[in-house]
Steps between C-alpha positions, in 0.01 A plus 500: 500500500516131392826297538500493085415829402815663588726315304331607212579857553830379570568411863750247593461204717732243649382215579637295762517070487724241703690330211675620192348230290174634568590837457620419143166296415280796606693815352383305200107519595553883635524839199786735528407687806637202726788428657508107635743479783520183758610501837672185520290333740502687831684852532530448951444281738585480846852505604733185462712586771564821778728654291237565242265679774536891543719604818159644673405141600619314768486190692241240327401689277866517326465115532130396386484805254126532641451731815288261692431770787360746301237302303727273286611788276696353238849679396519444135831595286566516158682213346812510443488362134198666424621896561587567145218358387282745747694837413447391119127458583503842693676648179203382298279577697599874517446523143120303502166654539364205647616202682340097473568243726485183299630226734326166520146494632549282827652624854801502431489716177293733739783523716726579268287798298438649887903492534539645170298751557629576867902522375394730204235735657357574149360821459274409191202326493534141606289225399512116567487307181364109481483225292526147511592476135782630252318574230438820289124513596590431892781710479324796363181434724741522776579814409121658486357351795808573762377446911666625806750306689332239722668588868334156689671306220830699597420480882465078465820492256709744797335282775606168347859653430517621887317191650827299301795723585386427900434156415886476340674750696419352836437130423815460261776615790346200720613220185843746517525397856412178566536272123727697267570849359341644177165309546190673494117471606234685313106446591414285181841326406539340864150348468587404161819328600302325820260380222805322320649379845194360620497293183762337563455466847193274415724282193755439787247365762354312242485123483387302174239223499479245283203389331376258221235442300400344166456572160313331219436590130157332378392399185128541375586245217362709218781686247588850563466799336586923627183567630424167681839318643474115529693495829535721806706526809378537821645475875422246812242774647328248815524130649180379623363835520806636681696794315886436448746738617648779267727719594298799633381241808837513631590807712866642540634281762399175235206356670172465405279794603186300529460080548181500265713440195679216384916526510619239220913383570663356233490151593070573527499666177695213270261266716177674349625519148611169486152353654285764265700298187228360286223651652192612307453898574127701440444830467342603809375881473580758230439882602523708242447928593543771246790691494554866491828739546483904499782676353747656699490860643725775358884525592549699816887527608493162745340304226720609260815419684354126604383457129879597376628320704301169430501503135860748404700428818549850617599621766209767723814762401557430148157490443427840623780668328389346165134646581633831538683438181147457335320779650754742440518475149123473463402148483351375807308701742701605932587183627453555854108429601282313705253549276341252259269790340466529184391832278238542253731524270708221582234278502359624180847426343551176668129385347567621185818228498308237621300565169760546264697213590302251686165568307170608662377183686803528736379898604239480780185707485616751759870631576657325790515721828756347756479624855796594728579220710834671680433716832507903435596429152504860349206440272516806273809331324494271244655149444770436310413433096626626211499875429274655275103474423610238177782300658794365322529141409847367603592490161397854430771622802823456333577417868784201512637283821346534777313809448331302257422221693358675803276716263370198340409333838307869595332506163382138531357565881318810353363308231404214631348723834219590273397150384279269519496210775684154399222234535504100494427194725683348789456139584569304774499098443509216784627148417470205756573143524569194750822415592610145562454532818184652522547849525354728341726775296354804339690730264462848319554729261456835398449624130437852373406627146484831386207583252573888454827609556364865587781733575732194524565555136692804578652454883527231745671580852796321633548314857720587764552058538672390137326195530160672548247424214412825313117604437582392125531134543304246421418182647283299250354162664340244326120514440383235774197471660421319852479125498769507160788180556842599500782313470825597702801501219764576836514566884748650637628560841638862553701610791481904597660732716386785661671833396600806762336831365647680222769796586372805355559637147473877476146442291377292813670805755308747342190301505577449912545849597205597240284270677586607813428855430894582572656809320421595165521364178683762362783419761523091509776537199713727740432328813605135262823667438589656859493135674696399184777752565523486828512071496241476679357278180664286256410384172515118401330492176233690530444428892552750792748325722554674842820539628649354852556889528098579461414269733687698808334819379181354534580317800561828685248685327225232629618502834583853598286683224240247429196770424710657236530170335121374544311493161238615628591818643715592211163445285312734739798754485406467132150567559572780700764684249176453223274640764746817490487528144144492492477758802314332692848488796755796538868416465649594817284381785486195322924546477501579844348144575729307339824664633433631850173248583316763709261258672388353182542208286820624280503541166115560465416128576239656774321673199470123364421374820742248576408414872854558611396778762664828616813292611711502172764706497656712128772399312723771700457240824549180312876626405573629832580217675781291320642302821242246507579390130741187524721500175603225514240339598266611170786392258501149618274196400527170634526258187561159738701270598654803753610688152395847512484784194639833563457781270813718527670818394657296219240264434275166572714241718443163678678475807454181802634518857637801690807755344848437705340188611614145363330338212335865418451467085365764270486551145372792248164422341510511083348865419258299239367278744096472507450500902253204440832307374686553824433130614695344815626243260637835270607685795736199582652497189614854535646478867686195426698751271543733802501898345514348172870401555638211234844326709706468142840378720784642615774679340815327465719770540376708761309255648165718559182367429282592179156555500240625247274733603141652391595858525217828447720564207496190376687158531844503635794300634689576781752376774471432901761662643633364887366605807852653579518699213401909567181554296507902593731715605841671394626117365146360389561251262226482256369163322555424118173527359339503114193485341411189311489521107155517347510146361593367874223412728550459890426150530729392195822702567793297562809585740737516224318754328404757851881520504523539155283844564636623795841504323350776314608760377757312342831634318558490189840616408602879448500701188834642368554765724435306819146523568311245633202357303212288773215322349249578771104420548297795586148672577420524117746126388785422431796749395809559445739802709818704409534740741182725444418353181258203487391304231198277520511092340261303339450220773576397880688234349737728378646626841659156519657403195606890327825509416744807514515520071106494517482778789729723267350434201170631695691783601616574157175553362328862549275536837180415398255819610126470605328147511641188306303314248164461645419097588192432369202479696373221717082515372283730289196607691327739241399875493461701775172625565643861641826531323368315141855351520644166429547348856767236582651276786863617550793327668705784694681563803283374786373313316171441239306801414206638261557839315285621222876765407415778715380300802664220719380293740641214706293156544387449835477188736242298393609635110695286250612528162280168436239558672418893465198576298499829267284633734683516783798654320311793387353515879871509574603797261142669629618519889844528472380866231265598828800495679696697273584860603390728227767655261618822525446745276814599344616847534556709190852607461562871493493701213799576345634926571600661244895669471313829566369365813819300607742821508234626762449168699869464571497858693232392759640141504745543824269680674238288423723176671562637866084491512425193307754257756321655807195372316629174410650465859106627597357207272755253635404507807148511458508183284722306737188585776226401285670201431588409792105537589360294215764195610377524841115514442507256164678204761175592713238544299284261439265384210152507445 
C-alpha cells in the first residue's frame, strides 16, 4: 500500500518536524488526515551530569555518559524539558495509522528522527520524509516518495557526538585544574580559539617597516572626456631598472626579505621627486589583455555567512537564525549545505529571471553547472536559493528587515549564478623619464574597463579587506600609445608603513577553518558563539580579540595536548568521521583508536597515514598524567623589561619581582585589553599604580589612609587600617569602604568626596514616632530606609543633600508597586530577525543591555553602547535564548467537585491524610537526595 492511499480511505498520520514554525507552514501544504507535530529540536541526548544516568551504571560510565569498555555504548536520557513534549507525541501517536519523520535532511536531522523513533517505538508504519524545500509541491512530494532511515548517517552523527563528549569530558577537567574553573575544550572550538591566538601572537611579534615611494599624476595635454581621461595617476614602480620596495617585500620582523629591490627612506624619496621636477616623461610600454570574470557559485552555508557578514554585518549566528526564519516559512531552500548544486528546476527558474529582467543577451547558451569545491560535501543537496520552481522577487515576499535583506542577497546570487560572464579590457601603462641626476625613473598604472557587465548587473561579491577593490570597479586610463609625451602636473613623495595581519572577523574564521577542512559548516555559527561565551574571544568591532585568558588555554593545550590541537589531525579526524558516514570505516575500532590508542595512530590519523608510528598513545593516556603540567608556568608570559603576565583565577595581571620580597609590584590587567596592546611602556603605567590603588590622603579624623581601589565589582574607596589593628578574629575591626558613584571615575575622585561616601548610610532625622530614616546607596542605587520600608530617589546626589521634610514627604506618598517609569532607551537597533520585535539598548542594573521585551541581554567586554552594531545585539538576544531553559508547561488546575461529590470527599479526607504525609515525607526525602546528586555532579561536569 502506498504512503498516500490510506489517507484517502481515512487513515491518520502524524507527522513529526523539529520546529513549531515549520510545523505550522506545512499543516498548511498537508489535507485533513495530518497531524503536524515538532519535536523541538532534539527529544535526548546524553546525560549532562551522573545524576541524570540510571543507578545500573557505575564508575566512568556515570561520569562520561558513554561506556567506553563495552564498545562506547552511549547512555542517552530523555530531556528534561522535552518529556511533555514526548508523552504528547506518544499520545498522538497512539491515535495515527502511520508515523513520518520529517526532520531536516542533514546528520543531525538523522539523528534526531532515529531518537524519535527509538523513545516512541511506533508500532505503525514508519517512513522517513525529505525535502530541502517548504513548499506545497516539496511538501507533498515528500510525502509520496518516503525512504528508510539512513543508519551510517546516524552512526557518523552518534560518533561525532561520542568522539566530543571524550574530547570535553576528559580534556575540560585539565583547564579546571591547572587555569581556572568552568572552562572547557571541545575538538573544533580549541583549534578555533588557537587560530585566533596565533593571530595575535604574530601582530605582537610584529615590527613595522617603513617605506616610501612616489607618486605622479600625468597629463596627456589633450581635454578630457568619460571614456578617455586627460590625466592618470600612476606609482614610482623601478629606478634604473631596480624595483622599489612595497610593503609585501618586508617580512614580519621589518626587514627586507630579499636585497634585489630598492628600499626608498624618506629623505631618498623627497630627493627623487624633487630632482624628477621638470622632467619630460614618455610612455614606455602599454599592455593591454582582455578581461573576463565568471559569476559566482551558488550560496552554500560558509559563503553565506562570509557574504552577510561583508555586505549586512551579521554575525555567523544571526545569520543562521534568520535563514531558518526563511526556510521555515517557505522562502528559501535548508540552509545548511556544502553543496553549490543546483536543480533543474532551480536553474530553469533562475534563467527564466535572467530573461525577464535582464533581457536575453545577459542568459548564456547553456545553464551554468558549478562543481563542488568543499571535501565530502553531501552532493545530493542543494544550495541555498530561493524556494520554489518561479522564485519570488524581493518585492514579491512581503518579507521586511532583515529577512528581507538576506533574501534579496540569496535571490541576487541565484540570479546572477546563471549569467553570463562580465567582459572588458585591462591595461597596464609604463611612464619613464630622467631625473636630474641621471637616473632613470619608471612609473605605472593600471586601468580596467568593463564592456559587458554580465551577471554584474545583478550581484557583485564583497571583500573580507574594506579597502579591497570590488570586481565592479573601473579603472579607465587614458588612450596612450608608446612613444606619447607626458607632462608631470605633480610628484609626490609618499611615506608607508607596513601593517601586522588583520585579527579575524567571523566571515574570515569561517573561511579559515573551511579552508582547512576543520568541522562543518553547519557548526562554525555554534563553535563562533562557544569561544564567545566562554571569553575565550572578544569582539572589537567586528574583530575577534583573544583574551589573556585564551592564551593560557592554548598554552597548555600546545604543550601537553599538542595533537589534539594540530590542524591537521583535527582535519583528518574530519576525514575519518565522513569516511564513517559513507561506510567505508566502522565507528568503534576507529573509537577505540582515539581513546585507548591500541598500538595505532589515535584518532584514525593511521588510516590517513600520518607517519607518527605505533608510539602515540589515546586521549585516555594524555589526561593521565597531570604532575608534569606546571600551572603556573603556562599562565605566564614574559612581556620585558623583567614584567611578567599572569592569567589568574580573577583575571589578566602584570606583576615584576618576587611576592613577600621588596620592590615586588603587580597590577590587574584591563579585561578589554587587546594582548598585542600590552606594551612594556603600558605595562609600566599600570604598576606604577600598584593593584590599581589611587593614594587620595589621609583622613583627618581618624588619621587612616584613603585609597581608591579597582574592585571586581566595580570602583571603590576604602581605608588602610594599622598594622596593630586585629583584621580577624573575635575584635576584627573592619575598614570603611563604599563604592564610587557612577559619575566618579578612579583617577578623578578626590579625598573629600571618598569620605563623603564612606559616611554612608547617612541619617536623616526620624519620623514622628521615632523611627529612623538613612539615605543609603545600594546594589540597585540610591534609597531611602525606615525600618523595613525603603524608598528609592531619583539621583546619587540626593543621598547628600535630602532633607528630613523631603524624606517624609516621600514617605507620604503611596509605595509605588512594580517598576517606575521606564527611562528611555539608550539606541534603537531595529527588528529582530527571530522575535520580529522592536530591539533596544537599555540602561539597567549592571549596567547597559539589549532586549527586544521578552529577552535581555547584557553587553559584553569589548561591547559599548557606541560602538555595538545591530547585529551584534540580536547575536546577543540569540545566545543568551540558547541558553534559556525551556518553560514549563503549566499545569491545569483541577476541576471543580460538585456539592454531591464534596459531602462524600470529606468522609475519606482523614483517612486519606495519615497516607498522603508518609508520602510527602517519602517524596521529601527523595528530592533532598536527587538534589543533593545533581549539585554534586553539575560542579563536576564538564562541557562539551
Amino acid at each position: 500500500m502506498s504512503p498516500t492511499s490510506e489517507t484517502a480511505h481515512g487513515g491518520r498520520r502524524l507527522v513529526i518536524v523539529e520546529s513549531p514554525a515549520k510545523a505550522k507552514t506545512i499543516k498548511g501544504y498537508l489535507g485533513p488526515g495530518y497531524v503536524v507535530e515538532a519535536s523541538v529540536g532534539h527529544i535526548r541526548d546524553l546525560p549532562s551530569g551522573a545524576a541524570e544516568v540510571p543507578e545500573k551504571y557505575t564508575g566512568e560510565v556515570r561520569r562520561l555518559g558513554v561506556d567506553v569498555e563495552h564498545d562506547f555504548q552511549p547512555i542517552y536520557v530523555v530531556n528534561a524539558d522535552k518529556r511533555a513534549q514526548v508523552k504528547k507525541l506518544k499520545d498522538l501517536l497512539a491515535e495515527s495509522d502511520e508515523l513520518f519523520l520529517a526532520t531536516d535532511e542533514d546528520r543531525e536531522g538523522e539523528a534526531i528522527a532515529w531518537h524519535l523513533q527509538e523513545v516512541l517505538k511506533p508500532k505503525v508504519p514508519v517512513h522517513r520524509m525529505v525535502f530541502h524545500e517548504i513548499t506545497k509541491d516539496a511538501i507533498q512530494q515528500a510525502v509520496r516518495n518516503p525512504r528508510e532511515l539512513n543508519k551510517r548517517m546516524v552512526d557518523a552523527q552518534e560518533t561525532r557526538r561520542i568522539l566530543d563528549r571524550l574530547y570535553g569530558y576528559e580534556v575540560s577537567p585539565v583547564l579546571w585544574k591547572k587555569v581556572m574553573r568552568g572552562l572547557s575544550a571541545g575538538r573544533v572550538q580549541s583549534v578555533a580559539t588557537r587560530l585566533v591566538v596565533e593571530r595575535e601572537r604574530e601582530r605582537i611579534a610584529f615590527r613595522s617597516a617603513e617605506y616610501w615611494d612616489l607618486t605622479g599624476t600625468f597629463s596627456t595635454g589633450r581635454p578630457g572626456d568619460p571614456t578617455d581621461p586627460s590625466s592618470l595617476t600612476a606609482r614610482l614602480a623601478a629606478v634604473d631598472g631596480k624595483r622599489v620596495a612595497q610593503g609585501r617585500d618586508f617580512g614580519a620582523d621589518g626587514r627586507l626579505k630579499s636585497e634585489s629591490v630598492l628600499h626608498l627612506d624618506e629623505e631618498k624619496a623627497r630627493a627623487l621627486a624633487a630632482s624628477l621636477a621638470g622632467t619630460r616623461f614618455a610612455v614606455r610600454s602599454v599592455e593591454s589583455k582582455p578581461y573576463r570574470r565568471s559569476p559566482y557559485a551558488p550560496f552554500r552555508t560558509t559563503t553565506l555567512q562570509q557574504e552577510a557578514s561583508r555586505k549586512l554585518g551579521f554575525g555567523a549566528k544571526a545569520t543562521m537564525q534568520v535563514a531558518q526564519k526563511l526556510y521555515e516559512n517557505g522562502f528559501i531552500t535548508y540552509m545548511r549545505t556544502d553543496s553549490t548544486v543546483l536543480s533543474d528546476t532551480a536553474v530553469a527558474a533562475a534563467r527564466a529571471q535572467v530573461t525577464q529582467l535582464y533581457g536575453a543577451g545577459y542568459l548564456p547558451e547553456k545553464p551554468r553547472v558549478y562543481a563542488g569545491k568543499v571535501k565530502n560535501a553531501q552532493e545530493a543537496h542543494e544550495a541555498i536559493r530561493p524556494s520554489g520552481d518561479r522564485f519570488r522577487t524581493p518585492a514579491e515576499t512581503g518579507l521586511t528587515g532583515d529577512q528581507f535583506k538576506l533574501y534579496e542577497l540569496i535571490w541576487k546570487r541565484t540570479v546572477a549564478s546563471q549569467m553570463k560572464d562580465a567582459t572588458g579590457d585591462s591595461v597596464t601603462v609604463k611612464i619613464a623619464g630622467t631625473s636630474a641626476d641621471g637616473r632613470d625613473a619608471e612609473f605605472s598604472a593600471s586601468g580596467k574597463t568593463i564592456t559587458f557587465h554580465g551577471f554584474m548587473k545583478a550581484y557583485v561579491e564583497g571583500a573580507d579587506d574594506p579597502n579591497a577593490e570590488l570586481d565592479d570597479r573601473e579603472r579607465r586610463l587614458p588612450q596612450v600609445a608608446e612613444g606619447d609625451a607626458l607632462s608631470a602636473e605633480e610628484i609626490t613623495a609618499d611615506g608607508h608603513a607596513t601593517k601586522p595581519p588583520a585579527r579575524y572577523t567571523e566571515a574570515t574564521l569561517v573561511k579559515e577553518l573551511e579552508e582547512r577542512e576543520i568541522g562543518r559548516p553547519s557548526t562554525y555559527a555554534s563553535i563562533i558563539g562557544t569561544i564567545l561565551d566562554r571569553g575565550y574571544v572578544f569582539k572589537k568591532g567586528t574583530a575577534l580579540v583573544p583574551s589573556f585568558l585564551s592564551f593560557a588555554v592554548v598554552n597548555l593545550l600546545e604543550k601537553h595536548f599538542g595533537r589534539l590541537v594540530d590542524y591537521d589531525f583535527t582535519a583528518r579526524m574530519e576525514d575519518d568521521l565522513d569516511r564513517i558516514a559513507r561506510g567505508e570505516a566502522q565507528s568503534v575500532p576507529w573509537l577505540k583508536r582515539f581513546y585507548f590508542g591500541e598500538g595505532e595512530a589515535a584518532g584514525g590519523a593511521a588510516d590517513a597515514g600520518n607517519g607518527d608510528g605505533d608510539h602515540l598513545g589515546g586521549l585516555k593516556e594524555l589526561v593521565t598524567d597531570l604532575g608534569a603540567i606546571d600551572a603556573r608556568e603556562i599562565s605566564s608570559f614574559p612581556v620585558g623589561d623583567g614584567i611578567v603576565l599572569r592569567v589568574g583565577r580573577y583575571g589578566a595581571y602584570v606583576e615584576r619581582g618576587e611576592r613577600d620580597q621588596e620592590g615586588y609590584q603587580k597590577a590587574d590587567v584591563p579585561e578589554d585589553l587587546a594582548p598585542d596592546e600590552l606594551t612594556v611602556a603600558y605595562a609600566e603605567e599600570l604598576l606604577a599604580k600598584p593593584s590599581g590603588d589611587f593614594e587620595l590622603g589621609t583622613d583627618p579624623a581618624s588619621g587612616h589612609q584613603i585609597v581608591a581601589k579597582a574592585g571586581r565589582y566595580g570602583p571603590y574607596v576604602t581605608e588602610i587600617l594599622p598594622d596593630d589593628v586585629p583584621k580577624t578574629g573575635k575584635n576584627a575591626v573592619k575598614p570603611r569602604t563604599a563604592s564610587l558613584f557612577k559619575t566618579m571615575s578612579l583617577d578623578t575622585v578626590t579625598l573629600e568626596e571618598a569620605l563623603q561616601l564612606m559616611s554612608l548610610p547617612r541619617v536623616v532625622g526620624t519620623d514622628a514616632e521615632g523611627v529612623e530614616i538613612t539615605a543609603q546607596n545600594g546594589r540597585y542605587g540610591p534609597y531611602l530606609k525606615k525600618g523595613t520600608d525603603s524608598r528609592s530617589l531619583t539621583s546619587e546626589d540626593q543621598l547628600f543633600s535630602i532633607t528630613l521634610d523631603e524624606a517624609l514627604a516621600i514617605y507620604a506618598q503611596p509605595k509605588q508597586r512594580g517598576r517606575a517609569a521606564a527611562k528611555p532607551p539608550l539606541k534603537e537597533l531595529g527588528t529582530d530577525p527571530v522575535s520580529e520585535k522592536p530591539v533596544v539598548v537599555k540602561d539597567g542594573r549592571f549596567g547597559p543591555y539589549v532586549t527586544d521585551g521578552e529577552t535581555n541581554a547584557t553587553l559584553r567586554t569589548g561591547d559599548s553602547v557606541e560602538t555595538i552594531t545591530p547585529e551584534r545585539g540580536y547575536e546577543l538576544l540569540a545566545e543568551k535564548r540558547a541558553k534559556a531553559p525551556a518553560k514549563k508547561t503549566a499545569k491545569k488546575a483541577p476541576a471543580k467537585k460538585t456539592a454531591a461529590k464534596k459531602t462524600a470527599a470529606k468522609k475519606t479526607t482523614a483517612a486519606k491524610t495519615t497516607a498522603a504525609k508518609k508520602t510527602a515525607a517519602k517524596k521529601t526525602t527523595t528530592a533532598k537526595k536527587t538534589t543533593a546528586a545533581k549539585k554534586t555532579t553539575a560542579s563536576s561536569a564538564p562541557q562539551d
